[in-house]
C-alpha positions as CSV (number, residue, x, y, z in Angstrom):
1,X,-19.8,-116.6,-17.9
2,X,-17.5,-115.6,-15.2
3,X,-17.2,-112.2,-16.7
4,X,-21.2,-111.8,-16.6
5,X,-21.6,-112.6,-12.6
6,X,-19.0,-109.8,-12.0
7,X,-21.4,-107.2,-14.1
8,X,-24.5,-108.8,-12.3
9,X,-22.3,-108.3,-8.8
10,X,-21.0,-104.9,-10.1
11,X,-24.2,-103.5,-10.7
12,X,-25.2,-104.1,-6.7
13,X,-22.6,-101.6,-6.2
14,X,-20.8,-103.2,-3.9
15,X,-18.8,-100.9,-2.8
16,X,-22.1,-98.2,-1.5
17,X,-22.2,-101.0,0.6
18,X,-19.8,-99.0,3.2
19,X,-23.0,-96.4,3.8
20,X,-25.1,-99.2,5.8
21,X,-22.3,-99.2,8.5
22,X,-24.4,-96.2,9.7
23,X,-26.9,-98.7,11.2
24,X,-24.8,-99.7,13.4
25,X,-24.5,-96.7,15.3
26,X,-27.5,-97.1,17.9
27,X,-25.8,-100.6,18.7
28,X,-22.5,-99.2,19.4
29,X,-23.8,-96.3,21.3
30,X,-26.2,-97.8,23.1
31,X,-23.6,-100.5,24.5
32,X,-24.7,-103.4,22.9
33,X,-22.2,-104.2,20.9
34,X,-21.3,-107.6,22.9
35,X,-24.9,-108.3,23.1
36,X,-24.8,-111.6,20.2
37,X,-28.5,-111.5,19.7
38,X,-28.8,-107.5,19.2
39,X,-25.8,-107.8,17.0
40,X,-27.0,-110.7,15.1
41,X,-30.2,-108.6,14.0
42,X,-28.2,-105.8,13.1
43,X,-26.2,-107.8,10.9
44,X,-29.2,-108.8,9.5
45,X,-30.3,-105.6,8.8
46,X,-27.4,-104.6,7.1
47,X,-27.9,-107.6,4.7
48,X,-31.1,-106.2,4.4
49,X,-30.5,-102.8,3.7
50,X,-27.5,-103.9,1.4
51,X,-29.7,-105.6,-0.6
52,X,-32.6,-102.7,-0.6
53,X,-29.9,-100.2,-1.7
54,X,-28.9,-102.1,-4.6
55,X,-32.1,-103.0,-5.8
56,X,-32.9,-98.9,-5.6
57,X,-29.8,-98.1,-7.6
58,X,-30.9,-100.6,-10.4
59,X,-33.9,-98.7,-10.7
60,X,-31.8,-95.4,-10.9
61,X,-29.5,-97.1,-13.9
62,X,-32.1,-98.0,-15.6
63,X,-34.0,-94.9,-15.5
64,X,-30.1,-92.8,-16.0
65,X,-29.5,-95.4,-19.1
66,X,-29.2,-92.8,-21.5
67,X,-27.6,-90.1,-18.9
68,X,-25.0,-92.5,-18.0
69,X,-24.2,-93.3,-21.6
70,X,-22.8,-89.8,-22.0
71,X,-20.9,-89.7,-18.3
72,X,-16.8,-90.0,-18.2
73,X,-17.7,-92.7,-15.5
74,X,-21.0,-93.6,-15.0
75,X,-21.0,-94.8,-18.8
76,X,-18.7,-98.0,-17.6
77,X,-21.8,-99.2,-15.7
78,X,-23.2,-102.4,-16.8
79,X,-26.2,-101.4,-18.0
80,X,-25.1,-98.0,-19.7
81,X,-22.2,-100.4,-21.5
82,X,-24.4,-103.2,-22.6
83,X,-23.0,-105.4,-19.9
84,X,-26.4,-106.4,-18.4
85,X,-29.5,-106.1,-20.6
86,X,-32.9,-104.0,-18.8
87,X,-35.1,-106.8,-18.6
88,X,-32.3,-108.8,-17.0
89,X,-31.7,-105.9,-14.1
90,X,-35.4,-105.9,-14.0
91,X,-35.4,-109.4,-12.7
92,X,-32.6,-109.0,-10.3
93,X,-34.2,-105.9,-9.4
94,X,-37.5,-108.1,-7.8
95,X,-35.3,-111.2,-6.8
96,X,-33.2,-108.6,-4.3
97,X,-35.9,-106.5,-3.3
98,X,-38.3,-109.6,-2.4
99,X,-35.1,-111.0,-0.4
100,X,-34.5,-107.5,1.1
101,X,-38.0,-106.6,2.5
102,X,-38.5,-110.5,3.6
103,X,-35.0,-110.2,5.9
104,X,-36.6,-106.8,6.5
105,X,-39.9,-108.6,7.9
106,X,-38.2,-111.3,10.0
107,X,-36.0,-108.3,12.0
108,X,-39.1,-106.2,13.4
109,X,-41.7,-104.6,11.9
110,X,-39.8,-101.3,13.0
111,X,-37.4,-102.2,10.5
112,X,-39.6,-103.1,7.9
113,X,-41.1,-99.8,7.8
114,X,-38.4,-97.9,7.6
115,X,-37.0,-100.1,4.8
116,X,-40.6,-99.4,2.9
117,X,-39.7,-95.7,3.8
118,X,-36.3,-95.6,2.3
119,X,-37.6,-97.4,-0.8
120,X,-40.5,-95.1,-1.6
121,X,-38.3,-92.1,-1.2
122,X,-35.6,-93.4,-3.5
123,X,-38.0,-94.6,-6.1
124,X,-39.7,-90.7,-5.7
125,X,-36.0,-89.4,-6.2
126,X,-35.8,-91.7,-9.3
127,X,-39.1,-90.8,-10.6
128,X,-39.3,-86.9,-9.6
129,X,-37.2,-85.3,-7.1
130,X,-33.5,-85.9,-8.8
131,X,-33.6,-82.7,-11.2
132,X,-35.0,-80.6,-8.7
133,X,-32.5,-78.6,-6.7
134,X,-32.4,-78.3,-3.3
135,X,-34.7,-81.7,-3.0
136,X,-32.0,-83.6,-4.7
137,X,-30.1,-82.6,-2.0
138,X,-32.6,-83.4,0.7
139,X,-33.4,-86.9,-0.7
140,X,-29.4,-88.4,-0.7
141,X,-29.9,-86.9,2.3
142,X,-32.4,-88.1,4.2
143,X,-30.9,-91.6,2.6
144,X,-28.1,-91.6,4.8
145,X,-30.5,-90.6,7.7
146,X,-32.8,-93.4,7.4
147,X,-30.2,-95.7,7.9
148,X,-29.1,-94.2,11.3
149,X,-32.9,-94.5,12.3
150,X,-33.0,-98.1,11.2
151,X,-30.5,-99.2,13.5
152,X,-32.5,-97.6,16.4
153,X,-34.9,-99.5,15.4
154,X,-33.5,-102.7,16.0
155,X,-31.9,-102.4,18.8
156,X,-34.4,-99.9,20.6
157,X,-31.8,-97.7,22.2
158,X,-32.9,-94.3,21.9
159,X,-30.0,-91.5,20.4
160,X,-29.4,-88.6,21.4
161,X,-30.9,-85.6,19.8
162,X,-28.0,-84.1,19.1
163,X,-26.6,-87.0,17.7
164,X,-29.2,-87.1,15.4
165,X,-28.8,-83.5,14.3
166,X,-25.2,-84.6,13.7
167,X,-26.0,-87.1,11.3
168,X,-28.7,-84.7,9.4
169,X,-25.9,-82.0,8.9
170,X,-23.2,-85.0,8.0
171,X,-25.7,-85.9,5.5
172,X,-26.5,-82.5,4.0
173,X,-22.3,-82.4,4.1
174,X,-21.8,-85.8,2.2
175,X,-24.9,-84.6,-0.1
176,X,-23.6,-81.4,-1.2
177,X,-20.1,-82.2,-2.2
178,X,-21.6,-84.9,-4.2
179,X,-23.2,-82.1,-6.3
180,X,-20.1,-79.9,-5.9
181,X,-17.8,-82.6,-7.6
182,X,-20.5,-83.6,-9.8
183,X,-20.3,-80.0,-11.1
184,X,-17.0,-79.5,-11.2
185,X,-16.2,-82.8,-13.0
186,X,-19.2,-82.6,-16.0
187,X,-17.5,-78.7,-16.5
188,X,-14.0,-79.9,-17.0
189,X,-15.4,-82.8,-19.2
190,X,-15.8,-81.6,-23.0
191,X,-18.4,-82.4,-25.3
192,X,-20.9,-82.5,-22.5
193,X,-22.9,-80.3,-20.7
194,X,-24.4,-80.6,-17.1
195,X,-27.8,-80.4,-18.1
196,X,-27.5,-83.7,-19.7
197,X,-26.4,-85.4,-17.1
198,X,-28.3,-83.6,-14.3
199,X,-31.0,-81.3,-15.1
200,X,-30.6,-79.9,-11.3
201,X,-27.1,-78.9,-11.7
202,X,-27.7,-75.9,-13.8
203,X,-29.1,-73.9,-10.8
204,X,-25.9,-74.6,-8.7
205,X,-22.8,-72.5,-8.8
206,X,-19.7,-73.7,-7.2
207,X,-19.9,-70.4,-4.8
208,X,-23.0,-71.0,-3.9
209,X,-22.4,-74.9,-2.5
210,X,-19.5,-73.7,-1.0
211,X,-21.5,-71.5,0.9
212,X,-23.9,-74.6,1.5
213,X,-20.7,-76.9,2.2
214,X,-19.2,-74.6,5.0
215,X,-22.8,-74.1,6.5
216,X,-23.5,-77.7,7.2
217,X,-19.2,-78.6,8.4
218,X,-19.9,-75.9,10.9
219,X,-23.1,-77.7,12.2
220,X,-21.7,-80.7,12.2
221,X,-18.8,-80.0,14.1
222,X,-21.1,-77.7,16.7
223,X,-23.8,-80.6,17.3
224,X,-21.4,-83.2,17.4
225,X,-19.4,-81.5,19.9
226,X,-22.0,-80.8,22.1
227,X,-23.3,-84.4,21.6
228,X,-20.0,-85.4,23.4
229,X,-20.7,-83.1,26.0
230,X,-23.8,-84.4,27.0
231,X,-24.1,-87.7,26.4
232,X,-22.7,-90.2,28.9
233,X,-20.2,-91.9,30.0
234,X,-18.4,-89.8,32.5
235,X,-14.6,-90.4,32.6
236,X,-12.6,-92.8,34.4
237,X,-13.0,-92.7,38.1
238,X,-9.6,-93.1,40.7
239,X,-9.9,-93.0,44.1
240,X,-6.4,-94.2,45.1
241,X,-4.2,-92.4,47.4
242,X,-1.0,-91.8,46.1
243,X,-2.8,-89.9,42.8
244,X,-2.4,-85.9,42.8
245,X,-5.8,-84.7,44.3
246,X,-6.2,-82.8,40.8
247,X,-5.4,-85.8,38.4
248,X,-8.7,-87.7,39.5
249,X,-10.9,-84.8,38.5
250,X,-9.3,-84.5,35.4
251,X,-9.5,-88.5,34.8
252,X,-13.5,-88.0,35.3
253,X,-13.7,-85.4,32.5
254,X,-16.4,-86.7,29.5
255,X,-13.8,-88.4,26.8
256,X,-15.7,-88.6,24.2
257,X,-14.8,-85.0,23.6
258,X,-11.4,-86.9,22.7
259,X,-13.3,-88.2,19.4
260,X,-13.8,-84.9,18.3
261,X,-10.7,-84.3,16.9
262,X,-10.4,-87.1,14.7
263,X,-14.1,-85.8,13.1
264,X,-12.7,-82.1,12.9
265,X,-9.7,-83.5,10.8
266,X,-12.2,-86.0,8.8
267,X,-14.2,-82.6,7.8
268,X,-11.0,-80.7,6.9
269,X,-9.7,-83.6,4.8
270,X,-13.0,-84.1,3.1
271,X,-13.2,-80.4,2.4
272,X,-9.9,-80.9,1.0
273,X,-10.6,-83.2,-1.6
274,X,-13.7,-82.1,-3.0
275,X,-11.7,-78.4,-3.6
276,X,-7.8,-79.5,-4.3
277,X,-8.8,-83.0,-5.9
278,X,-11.9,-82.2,-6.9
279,X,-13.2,-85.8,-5.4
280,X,-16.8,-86.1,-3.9
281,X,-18.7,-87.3,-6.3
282,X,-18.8,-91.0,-4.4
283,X,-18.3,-90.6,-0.7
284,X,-17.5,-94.7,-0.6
285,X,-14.8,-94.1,-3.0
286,X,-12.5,-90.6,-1.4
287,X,-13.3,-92.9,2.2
288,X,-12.0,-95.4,0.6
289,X,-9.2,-93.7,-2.1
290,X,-7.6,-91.6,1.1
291,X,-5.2,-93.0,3.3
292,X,-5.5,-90.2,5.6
293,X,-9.5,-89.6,5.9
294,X,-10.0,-93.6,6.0
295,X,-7.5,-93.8,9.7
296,X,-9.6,-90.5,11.0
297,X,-12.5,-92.8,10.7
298,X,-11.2,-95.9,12.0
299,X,-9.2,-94.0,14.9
300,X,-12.7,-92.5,15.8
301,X,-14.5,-95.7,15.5
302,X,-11.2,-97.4,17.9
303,X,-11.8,-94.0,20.5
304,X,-15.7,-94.2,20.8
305,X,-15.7,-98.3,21.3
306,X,-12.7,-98.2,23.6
307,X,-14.1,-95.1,25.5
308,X,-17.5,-96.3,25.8
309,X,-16.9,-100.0,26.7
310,X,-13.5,-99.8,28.6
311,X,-13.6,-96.5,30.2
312,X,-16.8,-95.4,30.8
């Protein structure tokens, strides 16, 4: 019995969880962070959204049943190994999605629509969209997006554009060296084609999302950059008397530039698995497999909160 909940609570996928910690970027931006109440209804809707994204990748295991029976990992899943039957994922697929969209509800209608959003878009991905390249791409995509979005909906602090353009090229990033490893792992794997898998991965060539990979790092790094350029908060500001005349200038520089290096090293090091350990395939799992990317993103997280709440 024991053995059964842990299939039922492994096939939320758990550990996609880490994605919805994008919603919390308008909160942490916007200087709310302290703000209980704000916070509180962002927790919520990560719950909610934790809940929506399983219930979206149940209907993608059930629809990938015989797919995943022929993957080197996806096959352990529970419902590609027998683990949990279809009509059982079928009814934990209505019992999460009712709780989802009701949490949904009871944060803003704001929310709520862009939970519907996310839903119909992953369902169409499901449905039609997966083996069609290019829109494959677009639709993990715009996933991670929508979750940015939601978060300005709850809190109602408004990002930056070029924020936002950061996050669409991060996403375009994440979403093509998903493919990239997916097509470098199925080629190395005998006995099964790509085409079996993923109808869309016969019209990729590894040159050709490298090509794709570099175009969206650069874009990242360029919007992000100029993001910390002009968004507030200015640097700290001295007016004492016994400072160089020179140092307080410098003190009132815009530090979030600072964070830029800990995202420059994050691309590098991504970059770096996908081609040397040819890792990708689950963004969650290299954040979570590598020592080194996993501190760039904490040290960033550390540099914007104490920049943006102690500094500036």
């Amino acid at each position: 019995m024991i053995n059964h909940y842990y299939y039922i609570f492994k096939l939320l996928r758990p550990r996609q969880w880490i994605k919805n910690i994008a919603l919390f970027t308008a909160l942490v931006l916007g200087g709310q962070l302290f703000d209980i109440e704000v916070s509180m209804q962002v927790v919520l809707g990560f719950i909610s959204f934790c809940l929506l994204t399983s219930s979206t990748y149940i209907v993608n295991d059930i629809l990938d049943l015989k797919k995943d029976k022929l993957h080197p990992f996806k096959k352990a899943r529970p419902i590609a190994s027998d683990k949990i039957s279809v009509r059982e994922a079928t009814v934990i697929f209505i019992i999460i999605l009712s709780l989802s969209l009701f949490i949904a509800r009871e944060v803003g209608s704001g929310f709520f629509l862009i939970s519907l959003l996310y839903l119909i878009l992953q369902i169409l991905y499901s449905f039609v969209f997966k083996a069609i390249e290019i829109f494959d791409i677009f639709f993990i995509a715009v996933g991670y997006i929508l979750r940015v979005y939601a978060g300005e909906m709850i809190t109602g602090y408004h990002l930056s554009v070029w924020l936002l353009l950061t996050t669409i090229s991060l996403s375009m990033f994440l979403a093509i060296g998903k493919r990239r490893s997916e097509l470098t792992l199925l080629a190395s794997y005998a006995g099964v084609r790509a085409t079996q898998i993923r109808q869309s991965l016969s019209h990729y060539s590894e040159p050709l999302l490298a090509a794709f990979l570099t175009i969206f790092a650069t874009s990242t790094f360029i919007f992000y950059s100029l993001f910390t350029f002009l968004e507030n908060p200015q640097g700290v500001r001295l007016d004492l008397i016994f400072l160089p005349d020179v140092l307080p200038y410098y003190l009132q520089r815009k530090w979030l530039m600072v964070t830029i290096i800990p995202v420059v090293y994050g691309l590098m090091r991504y970059l770096q698995d996908i081609y040397e350990k040819q890792e990708g395939e689950s963004p969650d799992r290299v954040l979570l497999s590598d020592k080194s990317l996993l501190a760039s993103v904490l040290i960033w997280g550390f540099l914007v909160i104490f920049i943006i709440y102690f500094i500036g």
